[in-house]
VEXPAPA-801789 format. One line per 5 residues: number of its first residue (from 1); their letters; for each residue x, y, z of N, C-alpha, C. Coordinates in Angstrom, 3 decimals, always signed. Example, Ala and Ser with C-alpha at 12.3 -4.5 7.8 and 13.67 -1.06 7.14 Angstrom:
1	AS	+13.190:-5.690:+7.800:+12.300:-4.500:+7.800:+13.200:-3.300:+7.800 | +12.850:-2.250:+7.080:+13.670:-1.060:+7.140:+12.900:+0.030:+7.870
This chain:
1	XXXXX	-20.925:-10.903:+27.852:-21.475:-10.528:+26.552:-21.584:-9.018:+26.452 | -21.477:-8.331:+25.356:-21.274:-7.209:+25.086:-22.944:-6.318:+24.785 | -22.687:-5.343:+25.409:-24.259:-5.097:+25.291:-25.067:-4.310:+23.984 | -25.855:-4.769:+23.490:-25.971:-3.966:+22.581:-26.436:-2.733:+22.109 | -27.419:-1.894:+23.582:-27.305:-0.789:+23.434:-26.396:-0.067:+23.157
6	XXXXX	-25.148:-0.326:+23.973:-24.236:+0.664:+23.997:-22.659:+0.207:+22.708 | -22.760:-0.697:+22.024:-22.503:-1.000:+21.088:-22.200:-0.177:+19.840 | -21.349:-0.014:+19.286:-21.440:+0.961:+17.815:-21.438:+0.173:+17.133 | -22.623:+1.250:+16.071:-22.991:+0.255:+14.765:-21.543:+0.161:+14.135 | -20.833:+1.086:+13.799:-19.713:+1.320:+12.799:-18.591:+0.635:+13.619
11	XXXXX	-17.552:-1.078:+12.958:-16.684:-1.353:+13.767:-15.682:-0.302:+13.790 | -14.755:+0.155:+14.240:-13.471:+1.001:+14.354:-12.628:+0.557:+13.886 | -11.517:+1.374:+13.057:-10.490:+1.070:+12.720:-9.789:+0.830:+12.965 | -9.022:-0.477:+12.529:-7.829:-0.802:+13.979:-6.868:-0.089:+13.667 | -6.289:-0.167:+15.163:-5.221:+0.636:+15.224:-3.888:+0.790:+14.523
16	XXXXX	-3.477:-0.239:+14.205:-2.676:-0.329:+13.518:-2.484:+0.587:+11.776 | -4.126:+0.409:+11.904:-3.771:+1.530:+10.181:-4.150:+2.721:+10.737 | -4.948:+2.853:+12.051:-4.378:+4.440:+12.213:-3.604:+4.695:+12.592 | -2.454:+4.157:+13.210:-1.118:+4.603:+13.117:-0.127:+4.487:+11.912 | -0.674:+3.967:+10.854:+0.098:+4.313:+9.513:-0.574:+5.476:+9.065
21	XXXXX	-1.736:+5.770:+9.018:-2.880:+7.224:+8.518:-2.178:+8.211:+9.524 | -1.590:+7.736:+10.775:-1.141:+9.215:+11.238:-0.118:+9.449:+11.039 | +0.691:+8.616:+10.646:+2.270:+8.966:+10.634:+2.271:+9.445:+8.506 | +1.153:+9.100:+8.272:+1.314:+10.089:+6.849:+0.830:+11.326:+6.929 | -0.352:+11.539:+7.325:-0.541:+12.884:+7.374:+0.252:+13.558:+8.538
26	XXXXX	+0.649:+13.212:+9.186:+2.262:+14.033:+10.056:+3.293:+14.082:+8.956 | +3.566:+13.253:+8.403:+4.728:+13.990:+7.525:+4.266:+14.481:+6.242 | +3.431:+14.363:+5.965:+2.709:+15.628:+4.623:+2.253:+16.955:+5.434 | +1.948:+16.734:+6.609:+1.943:+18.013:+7.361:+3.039:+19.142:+7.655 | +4.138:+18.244:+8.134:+4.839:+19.096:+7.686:+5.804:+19.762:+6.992
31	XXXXX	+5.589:+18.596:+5.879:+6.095:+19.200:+4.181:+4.886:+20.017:+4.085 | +3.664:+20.012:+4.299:+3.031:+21.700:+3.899:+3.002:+22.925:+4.396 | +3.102:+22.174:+5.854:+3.439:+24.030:+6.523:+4.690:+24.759:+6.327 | +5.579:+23.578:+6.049:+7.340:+24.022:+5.800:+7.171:+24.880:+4.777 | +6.315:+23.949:+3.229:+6.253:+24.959:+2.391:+5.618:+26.245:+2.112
36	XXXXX	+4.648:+26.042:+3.050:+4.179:+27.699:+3.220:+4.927:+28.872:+4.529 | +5.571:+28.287:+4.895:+6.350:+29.248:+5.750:+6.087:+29.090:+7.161 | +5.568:+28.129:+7.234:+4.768:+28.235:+8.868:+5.847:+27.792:+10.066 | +6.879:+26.714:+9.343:+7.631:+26.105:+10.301:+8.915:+25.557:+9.233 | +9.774:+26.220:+9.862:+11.169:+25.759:+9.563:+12.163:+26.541:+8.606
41	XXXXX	+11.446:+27.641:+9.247:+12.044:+28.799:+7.997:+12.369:+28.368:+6.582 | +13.317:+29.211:+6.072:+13.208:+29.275:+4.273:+13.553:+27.820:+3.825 | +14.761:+27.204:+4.635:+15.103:+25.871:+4.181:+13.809:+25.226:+4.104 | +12.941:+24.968:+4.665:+11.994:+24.187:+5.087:+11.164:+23.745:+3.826 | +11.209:+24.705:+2.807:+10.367:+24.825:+1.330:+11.346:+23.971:+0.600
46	XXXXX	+12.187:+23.175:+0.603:+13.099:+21.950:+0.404:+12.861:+20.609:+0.710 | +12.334:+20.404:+2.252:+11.737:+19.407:+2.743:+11.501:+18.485:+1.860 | +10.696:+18.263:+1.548:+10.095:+16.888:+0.176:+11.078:+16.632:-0.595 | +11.277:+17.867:-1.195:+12.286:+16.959:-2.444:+13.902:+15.969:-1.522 | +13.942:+16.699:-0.498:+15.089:+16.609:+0.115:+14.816:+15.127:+0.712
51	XXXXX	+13.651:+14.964:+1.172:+13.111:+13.475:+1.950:+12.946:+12.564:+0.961 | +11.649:+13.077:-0.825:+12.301:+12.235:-1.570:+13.116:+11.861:-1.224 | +14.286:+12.287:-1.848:+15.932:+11.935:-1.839:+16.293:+10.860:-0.996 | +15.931:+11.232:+0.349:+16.376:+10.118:+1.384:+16.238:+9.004:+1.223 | +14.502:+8.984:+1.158:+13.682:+7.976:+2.181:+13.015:+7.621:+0.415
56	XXXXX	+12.921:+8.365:-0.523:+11.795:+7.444:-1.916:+13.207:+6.473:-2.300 | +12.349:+5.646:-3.344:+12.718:+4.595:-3.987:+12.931:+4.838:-5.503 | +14.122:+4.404:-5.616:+14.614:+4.582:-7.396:+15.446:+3.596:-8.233 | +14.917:+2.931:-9.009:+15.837:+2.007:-9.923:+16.796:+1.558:-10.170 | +17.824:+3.247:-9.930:+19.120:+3.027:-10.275:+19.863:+2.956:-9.072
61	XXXXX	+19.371:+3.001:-7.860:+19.874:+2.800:-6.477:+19.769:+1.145:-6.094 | +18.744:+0.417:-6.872:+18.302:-0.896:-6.447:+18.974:-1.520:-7.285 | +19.496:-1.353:-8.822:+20.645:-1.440:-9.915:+21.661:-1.101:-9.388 | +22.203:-0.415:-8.591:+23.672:-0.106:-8.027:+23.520:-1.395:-6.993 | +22.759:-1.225:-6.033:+23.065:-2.527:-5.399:+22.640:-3.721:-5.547
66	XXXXX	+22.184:-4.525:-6.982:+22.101:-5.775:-7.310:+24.162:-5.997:-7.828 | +24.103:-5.042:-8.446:+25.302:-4.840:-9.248:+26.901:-4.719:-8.764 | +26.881:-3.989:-7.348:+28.255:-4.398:-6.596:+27.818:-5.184:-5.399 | +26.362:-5.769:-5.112:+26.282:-6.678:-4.358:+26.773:-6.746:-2.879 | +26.242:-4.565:-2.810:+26.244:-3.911:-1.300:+24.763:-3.699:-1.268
71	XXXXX	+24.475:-3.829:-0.045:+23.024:-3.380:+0.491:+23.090:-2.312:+1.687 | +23.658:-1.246:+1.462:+23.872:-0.289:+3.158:+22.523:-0.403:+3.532 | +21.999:-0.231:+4.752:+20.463:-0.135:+5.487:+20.055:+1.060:+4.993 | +20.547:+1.997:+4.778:+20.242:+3.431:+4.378:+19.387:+3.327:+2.924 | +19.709:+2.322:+2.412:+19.111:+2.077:+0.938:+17.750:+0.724:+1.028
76	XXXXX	+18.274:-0.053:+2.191:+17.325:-1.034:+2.640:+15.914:-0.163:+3.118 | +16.346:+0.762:+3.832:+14.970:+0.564:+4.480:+14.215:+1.539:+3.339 | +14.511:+2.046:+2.120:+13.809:+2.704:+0.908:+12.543:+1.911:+0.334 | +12.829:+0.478:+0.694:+11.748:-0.326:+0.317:+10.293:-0.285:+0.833 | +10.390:+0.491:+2.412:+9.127:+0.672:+2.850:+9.462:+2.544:+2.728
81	XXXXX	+10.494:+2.881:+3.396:+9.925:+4.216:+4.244:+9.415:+5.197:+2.811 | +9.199:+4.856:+1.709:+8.604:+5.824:+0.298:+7.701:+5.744:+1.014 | +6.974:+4.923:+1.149:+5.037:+4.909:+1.981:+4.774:+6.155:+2.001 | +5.608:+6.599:+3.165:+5.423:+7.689:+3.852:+5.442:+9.084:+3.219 | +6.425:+9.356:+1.892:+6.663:+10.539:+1.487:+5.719:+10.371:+0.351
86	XXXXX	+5.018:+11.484:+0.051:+4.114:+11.496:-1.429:+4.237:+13.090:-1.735 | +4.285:+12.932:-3.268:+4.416:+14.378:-4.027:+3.675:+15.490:-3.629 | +2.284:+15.153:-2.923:+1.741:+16.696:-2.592:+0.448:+15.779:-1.820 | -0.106:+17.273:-1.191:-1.445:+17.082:+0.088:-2.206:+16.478:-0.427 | -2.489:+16.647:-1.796:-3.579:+15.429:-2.153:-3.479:+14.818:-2.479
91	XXXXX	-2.119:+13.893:-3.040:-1.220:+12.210:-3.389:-1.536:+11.818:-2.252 | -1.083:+12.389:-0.528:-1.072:+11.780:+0.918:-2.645:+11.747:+1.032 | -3.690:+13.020:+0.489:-4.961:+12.520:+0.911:-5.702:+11.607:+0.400 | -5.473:+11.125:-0.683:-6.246:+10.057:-1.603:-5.275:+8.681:-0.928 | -4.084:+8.467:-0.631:-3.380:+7.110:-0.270:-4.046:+7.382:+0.857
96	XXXXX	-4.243:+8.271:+1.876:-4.810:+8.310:+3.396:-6.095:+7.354:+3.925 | -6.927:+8.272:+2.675:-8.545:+8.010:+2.779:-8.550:+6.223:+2.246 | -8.033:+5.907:+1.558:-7.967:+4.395:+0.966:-7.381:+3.515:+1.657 | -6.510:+4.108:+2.594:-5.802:+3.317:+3.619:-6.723:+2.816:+5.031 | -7.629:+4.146:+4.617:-8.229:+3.636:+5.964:-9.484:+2.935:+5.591
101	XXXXX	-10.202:+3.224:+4.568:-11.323:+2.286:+3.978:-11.102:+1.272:+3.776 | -9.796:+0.286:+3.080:-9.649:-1.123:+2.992:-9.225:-1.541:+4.130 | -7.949:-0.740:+5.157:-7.587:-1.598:+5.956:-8.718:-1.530:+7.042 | -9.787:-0.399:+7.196:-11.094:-0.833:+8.243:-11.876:-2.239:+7.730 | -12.235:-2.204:+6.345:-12.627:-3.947:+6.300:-12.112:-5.387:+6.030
106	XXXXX	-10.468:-4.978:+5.820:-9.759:-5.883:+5.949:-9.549:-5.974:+7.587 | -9.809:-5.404:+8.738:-9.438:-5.308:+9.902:-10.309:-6.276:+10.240 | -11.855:-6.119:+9.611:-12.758:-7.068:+10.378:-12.540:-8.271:+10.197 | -11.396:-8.808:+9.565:-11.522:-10.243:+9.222:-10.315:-10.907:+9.266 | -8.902:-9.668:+8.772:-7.780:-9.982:+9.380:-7.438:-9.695:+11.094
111	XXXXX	-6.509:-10.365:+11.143:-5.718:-10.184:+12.767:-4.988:-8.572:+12.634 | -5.502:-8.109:+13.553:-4.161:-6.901:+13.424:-2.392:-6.995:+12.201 | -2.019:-8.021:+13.166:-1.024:-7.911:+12.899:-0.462:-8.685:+11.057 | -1.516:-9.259:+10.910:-1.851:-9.788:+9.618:-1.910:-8.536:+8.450 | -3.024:-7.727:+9.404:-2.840:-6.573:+8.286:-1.770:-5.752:+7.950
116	XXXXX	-0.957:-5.857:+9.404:+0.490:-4.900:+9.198:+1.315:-5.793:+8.238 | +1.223:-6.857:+8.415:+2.341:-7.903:+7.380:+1.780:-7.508:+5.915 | +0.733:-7.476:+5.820:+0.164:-7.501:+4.472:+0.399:-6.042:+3.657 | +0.199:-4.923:+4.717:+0.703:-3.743:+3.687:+2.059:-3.468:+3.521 | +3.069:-4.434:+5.110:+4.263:-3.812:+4.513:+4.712:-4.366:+3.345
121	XXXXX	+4.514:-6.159:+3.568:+4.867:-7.002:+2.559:+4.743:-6.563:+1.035 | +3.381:-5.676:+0.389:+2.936:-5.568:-0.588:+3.768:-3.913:-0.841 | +4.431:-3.656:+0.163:+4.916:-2.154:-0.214:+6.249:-3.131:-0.427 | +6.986:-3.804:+0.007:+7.789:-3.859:-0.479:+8.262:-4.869:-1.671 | +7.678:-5.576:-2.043:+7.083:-5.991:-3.375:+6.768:-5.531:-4.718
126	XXXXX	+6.111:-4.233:-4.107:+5.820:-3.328:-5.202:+7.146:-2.370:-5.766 | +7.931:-1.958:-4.404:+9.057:-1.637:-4.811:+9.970:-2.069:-5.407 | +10.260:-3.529:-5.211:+11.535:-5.118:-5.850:+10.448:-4.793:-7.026 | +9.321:-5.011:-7.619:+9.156:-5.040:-9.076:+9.306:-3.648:-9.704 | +8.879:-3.166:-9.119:+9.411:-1.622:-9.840:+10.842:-1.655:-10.413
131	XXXXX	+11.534:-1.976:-9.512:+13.251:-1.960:-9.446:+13.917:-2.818:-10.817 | +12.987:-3.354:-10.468:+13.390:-4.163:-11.534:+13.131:-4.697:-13.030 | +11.929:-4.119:-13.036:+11.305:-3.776:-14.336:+11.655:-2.375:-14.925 | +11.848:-1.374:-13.964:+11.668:-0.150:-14.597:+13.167:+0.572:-15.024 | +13.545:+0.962:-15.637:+14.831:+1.631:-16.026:+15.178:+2.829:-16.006
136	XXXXX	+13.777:+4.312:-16.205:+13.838:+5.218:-15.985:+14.076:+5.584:-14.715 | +13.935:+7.432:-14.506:+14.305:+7.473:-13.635:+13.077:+8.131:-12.258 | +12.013:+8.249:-12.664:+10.956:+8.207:-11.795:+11.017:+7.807:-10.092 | +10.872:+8.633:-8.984:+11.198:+7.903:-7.863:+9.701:+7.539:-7.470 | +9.730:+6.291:-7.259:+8.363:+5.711:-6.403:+8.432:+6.120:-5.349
141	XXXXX	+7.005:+7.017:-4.577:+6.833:+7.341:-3.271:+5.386:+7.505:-3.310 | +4.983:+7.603:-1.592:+3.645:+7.274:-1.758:+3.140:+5.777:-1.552 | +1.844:+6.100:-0.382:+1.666:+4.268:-0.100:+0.668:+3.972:-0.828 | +0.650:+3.962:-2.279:-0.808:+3.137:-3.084:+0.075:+1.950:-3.648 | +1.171:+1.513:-3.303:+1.571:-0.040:-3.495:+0.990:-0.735:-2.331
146	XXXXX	+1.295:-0.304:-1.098:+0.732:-0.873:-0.054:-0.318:-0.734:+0.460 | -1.406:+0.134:-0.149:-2.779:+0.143:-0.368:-3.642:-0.753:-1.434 | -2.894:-1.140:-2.140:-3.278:-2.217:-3.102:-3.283:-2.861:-2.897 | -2.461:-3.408:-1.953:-1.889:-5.225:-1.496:-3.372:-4.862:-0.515 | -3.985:-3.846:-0.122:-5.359:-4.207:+0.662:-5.970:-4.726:+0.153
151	XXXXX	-6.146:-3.619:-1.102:-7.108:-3.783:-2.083:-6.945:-5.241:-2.435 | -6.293:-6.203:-2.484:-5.768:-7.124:-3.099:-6.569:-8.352:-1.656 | -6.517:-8.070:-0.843:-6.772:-8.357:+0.369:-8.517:-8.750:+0.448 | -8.718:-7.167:+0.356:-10.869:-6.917:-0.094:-10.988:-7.725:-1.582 | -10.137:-8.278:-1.963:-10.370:-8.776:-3.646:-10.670:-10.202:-2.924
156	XXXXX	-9.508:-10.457:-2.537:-9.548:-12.009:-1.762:-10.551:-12.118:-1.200 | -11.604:-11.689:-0.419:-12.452:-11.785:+0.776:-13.525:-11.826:-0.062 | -13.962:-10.934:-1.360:-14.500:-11.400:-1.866:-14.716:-12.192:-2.940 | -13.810:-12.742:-3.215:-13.671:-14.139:-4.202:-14.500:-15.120:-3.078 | -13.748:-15.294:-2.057:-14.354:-16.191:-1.129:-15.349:-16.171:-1.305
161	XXXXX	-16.167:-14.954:-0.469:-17.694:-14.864:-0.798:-18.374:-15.262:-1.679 | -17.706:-14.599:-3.222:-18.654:-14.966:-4.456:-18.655:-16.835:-4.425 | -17.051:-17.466:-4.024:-17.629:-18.592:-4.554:-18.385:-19.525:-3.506 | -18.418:-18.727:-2.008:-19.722:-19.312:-1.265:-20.715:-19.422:-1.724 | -21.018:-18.237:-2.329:-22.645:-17.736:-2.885:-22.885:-18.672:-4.400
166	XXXXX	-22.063:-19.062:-4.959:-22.204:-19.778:-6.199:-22.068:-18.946:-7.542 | -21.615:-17.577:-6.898:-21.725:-16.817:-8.010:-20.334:-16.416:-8.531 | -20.458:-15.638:-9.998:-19.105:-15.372:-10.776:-18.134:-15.297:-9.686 | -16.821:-15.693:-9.578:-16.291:-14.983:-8.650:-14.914:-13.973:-9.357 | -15.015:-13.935:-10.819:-14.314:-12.724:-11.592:-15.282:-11.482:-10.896
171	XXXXX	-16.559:-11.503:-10.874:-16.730:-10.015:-10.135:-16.113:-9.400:-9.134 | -14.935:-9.834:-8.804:-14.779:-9.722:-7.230:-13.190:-8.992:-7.360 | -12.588:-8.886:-8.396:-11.938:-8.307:-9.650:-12.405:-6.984:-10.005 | -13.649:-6.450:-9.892:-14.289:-5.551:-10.233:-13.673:-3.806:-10.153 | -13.194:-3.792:-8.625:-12.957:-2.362:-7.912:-11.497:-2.616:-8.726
176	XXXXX	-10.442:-3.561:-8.891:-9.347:-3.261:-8.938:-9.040:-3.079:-10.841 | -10.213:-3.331:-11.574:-10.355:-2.713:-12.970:-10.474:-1.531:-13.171 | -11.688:-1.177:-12.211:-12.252:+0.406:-11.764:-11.228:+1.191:-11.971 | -10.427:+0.610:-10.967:-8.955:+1.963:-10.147:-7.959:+1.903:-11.561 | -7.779:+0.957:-12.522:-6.288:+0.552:-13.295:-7.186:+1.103:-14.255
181	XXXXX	-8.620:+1.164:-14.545:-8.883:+2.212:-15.919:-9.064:+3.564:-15.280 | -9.192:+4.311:-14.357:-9.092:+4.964:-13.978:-7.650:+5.743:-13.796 | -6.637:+5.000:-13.490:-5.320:+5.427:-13.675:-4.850:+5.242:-15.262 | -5.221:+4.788:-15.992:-5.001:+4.512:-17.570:-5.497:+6.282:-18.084 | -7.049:+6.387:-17.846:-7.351:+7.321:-17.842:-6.580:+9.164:-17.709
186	XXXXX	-6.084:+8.937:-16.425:-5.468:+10.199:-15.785:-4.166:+10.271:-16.632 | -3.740:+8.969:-16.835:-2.446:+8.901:-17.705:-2.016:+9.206:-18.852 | -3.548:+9.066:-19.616:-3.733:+9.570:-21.224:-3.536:+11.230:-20.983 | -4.863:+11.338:-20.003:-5.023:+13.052:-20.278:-4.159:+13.867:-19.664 | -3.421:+13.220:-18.475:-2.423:+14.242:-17.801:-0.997:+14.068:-17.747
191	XXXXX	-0.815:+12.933:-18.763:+0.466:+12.115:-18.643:+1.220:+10.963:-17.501 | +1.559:+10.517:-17.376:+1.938:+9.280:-16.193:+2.652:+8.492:-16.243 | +3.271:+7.737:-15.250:+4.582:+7.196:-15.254:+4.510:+5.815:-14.905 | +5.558:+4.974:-14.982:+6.285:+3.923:-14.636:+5.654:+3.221:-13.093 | +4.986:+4.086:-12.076:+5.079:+3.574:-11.205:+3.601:+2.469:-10.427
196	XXXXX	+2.824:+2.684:-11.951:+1.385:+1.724:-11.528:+1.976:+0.441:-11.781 | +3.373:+0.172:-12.123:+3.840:-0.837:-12.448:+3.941:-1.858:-10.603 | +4.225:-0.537:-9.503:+4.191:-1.065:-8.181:+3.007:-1.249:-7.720 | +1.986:-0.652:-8.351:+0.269:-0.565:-7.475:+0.187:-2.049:-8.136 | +0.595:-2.453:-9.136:-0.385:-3.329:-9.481:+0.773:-4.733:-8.852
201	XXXXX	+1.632:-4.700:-8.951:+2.457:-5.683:-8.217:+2.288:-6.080:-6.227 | +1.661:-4.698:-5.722:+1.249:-4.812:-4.427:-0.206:-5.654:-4.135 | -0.725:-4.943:-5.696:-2.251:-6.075:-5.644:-2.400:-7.059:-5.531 | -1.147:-7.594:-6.802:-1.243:-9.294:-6.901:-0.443:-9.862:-5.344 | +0.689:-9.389:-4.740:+0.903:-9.415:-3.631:-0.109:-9.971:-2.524
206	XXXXX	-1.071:-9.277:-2.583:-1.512:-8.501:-1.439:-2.937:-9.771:-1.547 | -2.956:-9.791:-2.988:-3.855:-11.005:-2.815:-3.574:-12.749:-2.977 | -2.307:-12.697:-3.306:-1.589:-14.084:-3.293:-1.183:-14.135:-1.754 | -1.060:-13.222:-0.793:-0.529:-13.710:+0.470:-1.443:-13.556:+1.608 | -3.170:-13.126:+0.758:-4.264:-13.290:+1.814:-4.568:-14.578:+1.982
211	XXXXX	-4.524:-15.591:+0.992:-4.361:-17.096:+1.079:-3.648:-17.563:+2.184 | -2.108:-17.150:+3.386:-1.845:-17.188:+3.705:-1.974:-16.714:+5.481 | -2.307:-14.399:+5.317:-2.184:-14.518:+6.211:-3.790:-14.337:+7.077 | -4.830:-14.449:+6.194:-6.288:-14.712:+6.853:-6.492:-15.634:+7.875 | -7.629:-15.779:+8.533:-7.892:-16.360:+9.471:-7.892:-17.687:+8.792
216	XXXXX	-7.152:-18.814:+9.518:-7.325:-20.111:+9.139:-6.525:-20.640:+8.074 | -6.001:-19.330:+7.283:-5.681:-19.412:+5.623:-4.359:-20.846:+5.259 | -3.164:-21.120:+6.610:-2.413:-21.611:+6.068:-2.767:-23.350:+6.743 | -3.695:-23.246:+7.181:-4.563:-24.019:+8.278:-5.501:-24.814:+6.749 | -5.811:-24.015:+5.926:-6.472:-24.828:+5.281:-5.643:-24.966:+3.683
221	XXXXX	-4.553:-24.199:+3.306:-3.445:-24.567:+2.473:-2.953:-26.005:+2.569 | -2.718:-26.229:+4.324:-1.976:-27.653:+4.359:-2.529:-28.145:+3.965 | -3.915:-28.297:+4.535:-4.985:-29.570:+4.754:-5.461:-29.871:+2.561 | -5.238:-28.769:+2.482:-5.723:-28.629:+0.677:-4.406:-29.377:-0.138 | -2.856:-29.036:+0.327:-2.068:-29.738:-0.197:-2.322:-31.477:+0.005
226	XXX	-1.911:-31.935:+1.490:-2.393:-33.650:+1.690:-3.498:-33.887:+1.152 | -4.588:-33.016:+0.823:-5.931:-33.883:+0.096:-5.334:-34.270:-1.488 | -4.848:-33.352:-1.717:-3.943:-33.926:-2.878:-3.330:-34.753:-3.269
């Protein structure tokens, strides 16, 4: 038994999302020092747009290949590796800080590796609806698709709850109104694009496949189908 003096109140974050929190702020790191001169001489102030390019996700690349019905890997793996690239230090610090707040209390209840399925799954989800809804030319980058599918995750956990407790369980809906009038918001006054079309597709994601990959979740799917 574990002792409880020496016990921390605060559980820790599993590891797994701090190794997605570090591998973003490593590469927004050094798209910022590049751009201030610190490392990689003059080319280096290129970096981003240039990784965009690579590694983001765009419409007419996912339209070229529905359409000659090639998939090179170079274009495959666009579906996750956007996560990683975001427009500036504080796009990577706001997806950072949220990454690690849902996936620390989705950690306490998912399996590790549950949670890794769940953000990649919902990043790449968010990307196939983007692709396919959207026509402009906007590149999706940045992990708040696959921060949503958390969010989508903490939505699930507490539906559960509410309908343990007997109470509404639309409150439980609450944070992910918050964030979509909040981005409605920024959108009026600062203008905004095409791509909450993926946050909100990672949500529903993210909470249609906590049914699945939670503790027990497909354990009690079966047993819910045969009662049927």
């Amino acid at each position: 038994m574990s002792d409880p003096v020496n016990e921390s109140p605060v559980n820790p974050v599993p590891p797994v999302v701090v190794a997605l929190f570090l591998v973003i702020v490593g590469v927004e790191a050094i798209f910022s020092l590049g751009a201030r001169g610190f490392v990689g001489g003059p080319e280096a102030v290129g970096w981003r747009s240039a990784a965009i390019e690579d590694y983001g996700f765009n419409s007419d690349i996912m339209a070229w290949m529905l359409q000659n019905q090639i998939f090179p890997a170079e274009h495959l793996r666009r579906f996750f590796s956007y996560v990683f690239v975001h427009s500036s230090f504080t796009h990577a610090l706001f997806s950072g800080v949220l990454l690690l707040a849902m996936g620390k209390f989705i950690g306490e209840v998912f399996r590790q590796w549950a949670v890794l399925v769940l953000f990649v799954l919902c990043s790449v989800t968010g990307a196939a609806v983007y692709g396919l809804t959207v026509s402009d030319q906007p590149w999706l980058i940045g992990a708040f698709p696959g921060v949503y599918g958390l969010i989508g995750g903490f939505t699930y956990l507490m539906w559960l709850r509410l309908g343990q407790l007997g109470a509404n369980q639309s409150r439980a809906f609450s944070l992910i109104g918050i964030l979509m009038l909040l981005q409605l918001t920024f959108a009026l006054l600062f203008g905004g694009s095409s791509t909450w079309i993926a946050d909100v597709s990672g949500f529903g994601a993210g909470f249609l496949a906590s049914f699945f990959l939670s503790p027990g979740g497909w354990s009690k799917i079966r047993a819910k189908i045969r009662h049927d």
